[in-house]
C-alpha positions as protocol buffer text, in pm:
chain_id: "A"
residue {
  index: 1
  type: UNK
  ca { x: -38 y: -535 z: -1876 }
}
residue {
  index: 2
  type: UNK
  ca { x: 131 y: -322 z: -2062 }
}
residue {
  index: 3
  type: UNK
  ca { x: 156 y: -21 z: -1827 }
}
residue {
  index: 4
  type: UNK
  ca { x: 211 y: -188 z: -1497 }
}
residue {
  index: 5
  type: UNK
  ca { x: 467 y: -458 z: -1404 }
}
residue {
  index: 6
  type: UNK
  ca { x: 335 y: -783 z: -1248 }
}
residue {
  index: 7
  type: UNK
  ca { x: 390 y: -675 z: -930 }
}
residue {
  index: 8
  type: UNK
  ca { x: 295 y: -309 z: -933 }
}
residue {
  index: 9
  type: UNK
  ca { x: -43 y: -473 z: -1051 }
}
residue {
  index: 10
  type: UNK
  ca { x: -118 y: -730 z: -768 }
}
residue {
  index: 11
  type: UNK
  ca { x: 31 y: -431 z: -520 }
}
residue {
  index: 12
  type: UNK
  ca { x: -287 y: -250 z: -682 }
}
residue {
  index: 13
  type: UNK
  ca { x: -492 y: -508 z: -683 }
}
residue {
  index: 14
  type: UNK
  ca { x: -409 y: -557 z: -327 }
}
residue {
  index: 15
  type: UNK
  ca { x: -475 y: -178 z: -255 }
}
residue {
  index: 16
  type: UNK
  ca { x: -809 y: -197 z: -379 }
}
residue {
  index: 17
  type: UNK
  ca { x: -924 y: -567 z: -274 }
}
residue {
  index: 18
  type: UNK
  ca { x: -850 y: -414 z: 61 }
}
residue {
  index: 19
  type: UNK
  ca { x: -1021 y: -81 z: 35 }
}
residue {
  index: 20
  type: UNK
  ca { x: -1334 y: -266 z: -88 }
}
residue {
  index: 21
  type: UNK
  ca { x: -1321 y: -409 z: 244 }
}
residue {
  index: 22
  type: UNK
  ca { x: -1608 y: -710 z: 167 }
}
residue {
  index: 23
  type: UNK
  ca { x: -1655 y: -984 z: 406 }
}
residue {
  index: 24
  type: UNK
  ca { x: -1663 y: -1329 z: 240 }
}
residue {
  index: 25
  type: UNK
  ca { x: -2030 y: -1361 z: 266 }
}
residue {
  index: 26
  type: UNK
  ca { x: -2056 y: -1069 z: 30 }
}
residue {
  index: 27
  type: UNK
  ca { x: -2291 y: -1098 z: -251 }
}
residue {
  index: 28
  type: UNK
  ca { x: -2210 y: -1009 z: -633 }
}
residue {
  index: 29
  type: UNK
  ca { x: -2498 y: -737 z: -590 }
}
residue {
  index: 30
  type: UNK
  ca { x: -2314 y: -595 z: -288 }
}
residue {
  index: 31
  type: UNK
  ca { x: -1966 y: -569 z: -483 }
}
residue {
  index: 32
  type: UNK
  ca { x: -2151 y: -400 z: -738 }
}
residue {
  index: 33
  type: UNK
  ca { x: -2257 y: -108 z: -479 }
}
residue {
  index: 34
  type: UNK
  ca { x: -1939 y: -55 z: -296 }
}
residue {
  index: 35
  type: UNK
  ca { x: -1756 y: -64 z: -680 }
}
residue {
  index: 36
  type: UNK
  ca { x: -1937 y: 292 z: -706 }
}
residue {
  index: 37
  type: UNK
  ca { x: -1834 y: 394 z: -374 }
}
residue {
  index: 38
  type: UNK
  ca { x: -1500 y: 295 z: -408 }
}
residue {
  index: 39
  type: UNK
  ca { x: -1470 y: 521 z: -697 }
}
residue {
  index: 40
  type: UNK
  ca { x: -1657 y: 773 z: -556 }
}
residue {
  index: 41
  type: UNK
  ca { x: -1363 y: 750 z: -259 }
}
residue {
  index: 42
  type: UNK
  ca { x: -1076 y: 745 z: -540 }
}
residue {
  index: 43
  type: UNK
  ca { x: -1227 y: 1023 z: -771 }
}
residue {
  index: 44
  type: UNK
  ca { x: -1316 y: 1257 z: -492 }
}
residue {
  index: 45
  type: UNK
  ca { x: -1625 y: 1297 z: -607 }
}
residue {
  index: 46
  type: UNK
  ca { x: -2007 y: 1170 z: -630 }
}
residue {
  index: 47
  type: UNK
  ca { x: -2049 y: 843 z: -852 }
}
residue {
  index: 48
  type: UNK
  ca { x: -2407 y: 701 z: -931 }
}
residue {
  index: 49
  type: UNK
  ca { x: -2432 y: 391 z: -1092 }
}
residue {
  index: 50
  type: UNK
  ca { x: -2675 y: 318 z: -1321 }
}
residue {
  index: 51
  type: UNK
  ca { x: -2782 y: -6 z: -1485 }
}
residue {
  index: 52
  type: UNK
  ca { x: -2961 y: 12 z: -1841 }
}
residue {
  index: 53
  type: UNK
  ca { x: -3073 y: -192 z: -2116 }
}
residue {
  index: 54
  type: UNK
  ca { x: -2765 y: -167 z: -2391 }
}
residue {
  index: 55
  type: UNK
  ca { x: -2828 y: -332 z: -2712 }
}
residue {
  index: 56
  type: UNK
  ca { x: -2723 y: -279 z: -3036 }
}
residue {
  index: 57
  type: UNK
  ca { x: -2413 y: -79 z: -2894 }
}
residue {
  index: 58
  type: UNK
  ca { x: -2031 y: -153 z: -2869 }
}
residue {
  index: 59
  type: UNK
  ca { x: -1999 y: -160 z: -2514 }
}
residue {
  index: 60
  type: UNK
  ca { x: -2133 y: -245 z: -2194 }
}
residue {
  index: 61
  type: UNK
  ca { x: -2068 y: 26 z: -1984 }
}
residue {
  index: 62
  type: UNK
  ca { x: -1955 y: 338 z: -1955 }
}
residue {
  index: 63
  type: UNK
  ca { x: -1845 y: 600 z: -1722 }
}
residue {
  index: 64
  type: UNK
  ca { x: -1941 y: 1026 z: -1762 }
}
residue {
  index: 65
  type: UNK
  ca { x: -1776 y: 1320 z: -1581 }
}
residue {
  index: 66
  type: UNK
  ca { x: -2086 y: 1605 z: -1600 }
}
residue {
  index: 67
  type: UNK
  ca { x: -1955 y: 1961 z: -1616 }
}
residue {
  index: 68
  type: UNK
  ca { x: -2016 y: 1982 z: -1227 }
}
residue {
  index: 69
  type: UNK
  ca { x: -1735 y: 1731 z: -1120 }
}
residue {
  index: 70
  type: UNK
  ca { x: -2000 y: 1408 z: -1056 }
}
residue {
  index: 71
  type: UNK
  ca { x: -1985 y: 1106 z: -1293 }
}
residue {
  index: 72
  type: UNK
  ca { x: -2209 y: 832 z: -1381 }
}
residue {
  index: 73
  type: UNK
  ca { x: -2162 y: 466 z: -1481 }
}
residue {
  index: 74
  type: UNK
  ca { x: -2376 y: 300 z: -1696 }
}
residue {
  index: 75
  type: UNK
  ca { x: -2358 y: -73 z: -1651 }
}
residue {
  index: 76
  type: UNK
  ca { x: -2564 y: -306 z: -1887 }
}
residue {
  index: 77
  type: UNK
  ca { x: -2854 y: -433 z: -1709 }
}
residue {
  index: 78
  type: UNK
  ca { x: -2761 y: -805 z: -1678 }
}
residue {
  index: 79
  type: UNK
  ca { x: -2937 y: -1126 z: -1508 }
}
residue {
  index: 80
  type: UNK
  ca { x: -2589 y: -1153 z: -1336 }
}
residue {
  index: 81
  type: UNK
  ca { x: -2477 y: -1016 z: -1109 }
}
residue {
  index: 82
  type: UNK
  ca { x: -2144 y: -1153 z: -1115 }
}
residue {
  index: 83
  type: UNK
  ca { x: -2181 y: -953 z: -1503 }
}
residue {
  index: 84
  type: UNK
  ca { x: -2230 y: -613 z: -1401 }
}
residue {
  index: 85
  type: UNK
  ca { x: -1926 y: -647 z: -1135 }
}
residue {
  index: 86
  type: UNK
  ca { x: -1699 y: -755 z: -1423 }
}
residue {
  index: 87
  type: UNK
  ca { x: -1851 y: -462 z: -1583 }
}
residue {
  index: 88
  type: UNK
  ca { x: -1848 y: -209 z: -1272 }
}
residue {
  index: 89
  type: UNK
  ca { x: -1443 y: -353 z: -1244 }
}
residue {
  index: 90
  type: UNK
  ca { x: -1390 y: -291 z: -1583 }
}
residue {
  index: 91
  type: UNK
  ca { x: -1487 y: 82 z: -1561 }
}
residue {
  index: 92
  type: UNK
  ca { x: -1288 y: 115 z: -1221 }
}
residue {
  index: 93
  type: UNK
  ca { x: -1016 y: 27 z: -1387 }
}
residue {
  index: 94
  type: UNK
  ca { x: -1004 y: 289 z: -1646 }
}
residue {
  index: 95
  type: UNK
  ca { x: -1025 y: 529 z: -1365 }
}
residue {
  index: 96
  type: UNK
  ca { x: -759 y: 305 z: -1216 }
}
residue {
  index: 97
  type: UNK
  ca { x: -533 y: 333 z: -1475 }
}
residue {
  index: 98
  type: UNK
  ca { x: -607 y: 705 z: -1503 }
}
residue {
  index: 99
  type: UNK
  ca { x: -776 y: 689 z: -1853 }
}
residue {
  index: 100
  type: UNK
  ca { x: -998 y: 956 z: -1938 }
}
residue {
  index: 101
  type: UNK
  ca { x: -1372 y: 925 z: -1923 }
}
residue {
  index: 102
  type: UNK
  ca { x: -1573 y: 914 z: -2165 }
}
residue {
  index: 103
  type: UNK
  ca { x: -1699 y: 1277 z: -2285 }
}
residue {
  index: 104
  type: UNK
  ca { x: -2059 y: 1348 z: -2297 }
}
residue {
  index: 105
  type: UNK
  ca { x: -2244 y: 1551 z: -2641 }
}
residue {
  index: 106
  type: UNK
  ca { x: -2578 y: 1648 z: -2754 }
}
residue {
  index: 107
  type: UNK
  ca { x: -2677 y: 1514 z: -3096 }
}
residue {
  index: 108
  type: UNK
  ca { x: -3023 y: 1441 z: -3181 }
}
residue {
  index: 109
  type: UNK
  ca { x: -2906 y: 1165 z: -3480 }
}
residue {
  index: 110
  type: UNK
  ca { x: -2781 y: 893 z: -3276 }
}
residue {
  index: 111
  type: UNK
  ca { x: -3134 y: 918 z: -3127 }
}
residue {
  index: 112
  type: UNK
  ca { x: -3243 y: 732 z: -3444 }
}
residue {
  index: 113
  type: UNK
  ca { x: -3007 y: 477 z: -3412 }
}
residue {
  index: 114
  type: UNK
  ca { x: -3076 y: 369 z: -3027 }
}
residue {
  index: 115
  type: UNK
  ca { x: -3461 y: 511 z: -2948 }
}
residue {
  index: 116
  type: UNK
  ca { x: -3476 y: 240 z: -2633 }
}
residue {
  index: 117
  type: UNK
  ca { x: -3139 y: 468 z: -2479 }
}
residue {
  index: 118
  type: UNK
  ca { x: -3288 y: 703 z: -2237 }
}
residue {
  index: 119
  type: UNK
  ca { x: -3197 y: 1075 z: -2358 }
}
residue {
  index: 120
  type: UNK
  ca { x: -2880 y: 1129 z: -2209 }
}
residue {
  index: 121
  type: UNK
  ca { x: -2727 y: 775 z: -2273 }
}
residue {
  index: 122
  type: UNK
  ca { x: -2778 y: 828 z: -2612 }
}
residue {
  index: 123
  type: UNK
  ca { x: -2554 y: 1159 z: -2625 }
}
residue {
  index: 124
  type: UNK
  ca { x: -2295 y: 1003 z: -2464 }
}
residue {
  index: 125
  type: UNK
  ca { x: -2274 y: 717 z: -2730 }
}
residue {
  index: 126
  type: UNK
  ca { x: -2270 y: 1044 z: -2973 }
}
residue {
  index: 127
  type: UNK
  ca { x: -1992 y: 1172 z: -2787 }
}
residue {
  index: 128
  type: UNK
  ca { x: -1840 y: 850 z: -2688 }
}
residue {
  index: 129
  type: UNK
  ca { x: -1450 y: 878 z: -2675 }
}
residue {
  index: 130
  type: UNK
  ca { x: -1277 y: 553 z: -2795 }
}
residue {
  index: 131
  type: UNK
  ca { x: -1022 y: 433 z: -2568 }
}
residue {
  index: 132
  type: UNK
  ca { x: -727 y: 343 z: -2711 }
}
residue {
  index: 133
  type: UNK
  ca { x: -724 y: -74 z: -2824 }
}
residue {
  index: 134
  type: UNK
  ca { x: -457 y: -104 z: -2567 }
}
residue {
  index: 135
  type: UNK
  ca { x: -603 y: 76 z: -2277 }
}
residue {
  index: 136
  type: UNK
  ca { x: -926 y: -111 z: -2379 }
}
residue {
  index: 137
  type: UNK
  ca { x: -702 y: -426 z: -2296 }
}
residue {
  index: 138
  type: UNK
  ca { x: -502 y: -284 z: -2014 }
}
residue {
  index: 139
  type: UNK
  ca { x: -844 y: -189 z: -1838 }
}
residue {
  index: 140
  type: UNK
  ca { x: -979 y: -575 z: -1902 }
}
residue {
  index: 141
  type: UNK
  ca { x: -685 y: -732 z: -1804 }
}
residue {
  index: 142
  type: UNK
  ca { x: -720 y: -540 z: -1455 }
}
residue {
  index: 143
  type: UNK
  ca { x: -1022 y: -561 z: -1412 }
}
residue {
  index: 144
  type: UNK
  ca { x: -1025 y: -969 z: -1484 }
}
residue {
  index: 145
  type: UNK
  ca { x: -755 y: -967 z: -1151 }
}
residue {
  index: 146
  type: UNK
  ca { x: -976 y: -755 z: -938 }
}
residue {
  index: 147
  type: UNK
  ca { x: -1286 y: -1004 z: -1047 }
}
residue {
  index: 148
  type: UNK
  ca { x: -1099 y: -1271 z: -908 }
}
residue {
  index: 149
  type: UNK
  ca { x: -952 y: -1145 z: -620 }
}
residue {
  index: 150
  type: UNK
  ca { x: -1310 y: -990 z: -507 }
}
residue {
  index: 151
  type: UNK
  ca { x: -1451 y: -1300 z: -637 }
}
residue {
  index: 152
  type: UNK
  ca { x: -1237 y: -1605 z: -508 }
}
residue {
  index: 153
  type: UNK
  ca { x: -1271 y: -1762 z: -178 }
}
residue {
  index: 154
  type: UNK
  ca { x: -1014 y: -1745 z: 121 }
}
residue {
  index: 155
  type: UNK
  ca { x: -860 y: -2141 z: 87 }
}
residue {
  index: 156
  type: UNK
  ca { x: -791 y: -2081 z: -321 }
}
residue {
  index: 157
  type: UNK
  ca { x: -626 y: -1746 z: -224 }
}
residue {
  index: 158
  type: UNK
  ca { x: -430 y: -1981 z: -7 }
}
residue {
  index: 159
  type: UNK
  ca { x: -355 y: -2235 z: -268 }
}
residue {
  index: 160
  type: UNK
  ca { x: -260 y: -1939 z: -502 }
}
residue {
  index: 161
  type: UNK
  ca { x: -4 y: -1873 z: -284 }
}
residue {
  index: 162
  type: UNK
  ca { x: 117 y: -2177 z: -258 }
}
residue {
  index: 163
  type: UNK
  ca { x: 157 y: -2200 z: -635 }
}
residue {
  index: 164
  type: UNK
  ca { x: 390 y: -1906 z: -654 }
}
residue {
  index: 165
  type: UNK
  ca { x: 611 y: -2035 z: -416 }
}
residue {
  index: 166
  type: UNK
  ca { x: 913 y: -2149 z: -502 }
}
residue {
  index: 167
  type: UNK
  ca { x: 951 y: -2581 z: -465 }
}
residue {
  index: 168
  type: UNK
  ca { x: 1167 y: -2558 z: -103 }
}
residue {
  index: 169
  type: UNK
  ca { x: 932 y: -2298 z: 32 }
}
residue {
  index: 170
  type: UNK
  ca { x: 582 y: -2564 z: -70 }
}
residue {
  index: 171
  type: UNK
  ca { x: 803 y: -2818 z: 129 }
}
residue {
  index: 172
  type: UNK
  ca { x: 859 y: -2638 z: 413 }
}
residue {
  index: 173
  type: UNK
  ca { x: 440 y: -2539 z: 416 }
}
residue {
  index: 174
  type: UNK
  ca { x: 329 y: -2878 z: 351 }
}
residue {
  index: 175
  type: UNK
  ca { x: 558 y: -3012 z: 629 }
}
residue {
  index: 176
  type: UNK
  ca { x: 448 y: -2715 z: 850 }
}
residue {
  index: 177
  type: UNK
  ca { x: 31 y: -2801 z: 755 }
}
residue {
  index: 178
  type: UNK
  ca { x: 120 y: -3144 z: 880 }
}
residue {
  index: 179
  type: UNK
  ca { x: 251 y: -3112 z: 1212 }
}
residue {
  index: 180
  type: UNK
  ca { x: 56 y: -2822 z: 1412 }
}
residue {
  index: 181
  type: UNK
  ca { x: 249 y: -2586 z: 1629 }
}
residue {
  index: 182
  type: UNK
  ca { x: 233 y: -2684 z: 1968 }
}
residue {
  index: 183
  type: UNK
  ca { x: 103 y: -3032 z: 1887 }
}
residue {
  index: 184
  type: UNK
  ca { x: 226 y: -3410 z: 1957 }
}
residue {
  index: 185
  type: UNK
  ca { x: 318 y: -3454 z: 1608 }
}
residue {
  index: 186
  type: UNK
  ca { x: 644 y: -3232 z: 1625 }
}
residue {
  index: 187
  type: UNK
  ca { x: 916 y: -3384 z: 1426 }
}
residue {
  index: 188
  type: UNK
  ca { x: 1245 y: -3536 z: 1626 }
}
residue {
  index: 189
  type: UNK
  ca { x: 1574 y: -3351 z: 1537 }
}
């Protein structure tokens, strides 16, 4: 990412796997609630999350400061749940990366172009402000780590590890994962 070093980005990412604070028996559907309350705790402020049929638009989600300090994020109404957290992820990390939300205005023509948006996703579309292409990509990038992080299980976390180890530090682990502490098995010096 462009804004973040490598490892100012997994410090984040570690900062916010943690505050989401999910046992591994979590469900996607249960990631997707505590995405809005973990940026309602980060924002300071109320966040509802709302899931809606979006075709025929650019995007698949969307997050709205209203003039009284709340927001709202529209998330496409997927089959998947694993779809909307990628979304959900994807709009925490805008406010991660402290991008601006999108800004909400009235116009009655982009009713005529998307009559199945309720009313007031329809005036944000009209007001939509485009992120930046890179901020776009910073946000996916992001939010593609946080995915997996939330996502993966405890042994690939493990293995992960592992891989980002240097070669005499693997050795020493493997050696150590084949002789248990405390065990028969210790080796002779």
């Amino acid at each position: 990412m462009n804004g973040l070093s490598r490892r100012a980005r997994e410090t984040l990412c570690d900062e916010v796997v943690q505050r989401f604070g999910l046992p591994p028996s979590a469900t996607h559907r249960e990631a997707c609630r505590r995405t809005g309350e973990v940026m309602s705790e980060i924002l300071g402020a109320q966040v509802e999350v709302r899931f809606a049929s979006l075709r025929n638009v650019p995007f698949s989600g969307a997050t709205v400061r209203h003039a009284d300090g709340t927001y709202v994020v529209y998330c496409a109404k997927s089959r998947s749940w694993y779809h909307r957290l990628g979304i959900l992820l994807h709009e925490l990390a805008h406010v991660l990366l402290d991008h601006p939300p999108v800004a909400s205005a009235d116009s009655s023509a982009v009713r005529l172009f998307t009559p199945h948006l309720p009313g007031k996703m329809a005036r944000i579309i009209a007001g939509r402000t485009v992120h930046a292409e890179a901020q776009e990509r910073e946000a996916e990038e992001l939010a593609d780590r946080l995915l997996e992080r939330l996502t993966e299980r405890p042994e690939e976390r493990e293995d992960a590890a592992l891989l980002d180890a240097t070669p005499r530090v693997m050795r020493i682990a493997q050696g150590l994962a084949r002789h248990p502490a405390g065990g028969k098995d210790r080796p002779r010096r």
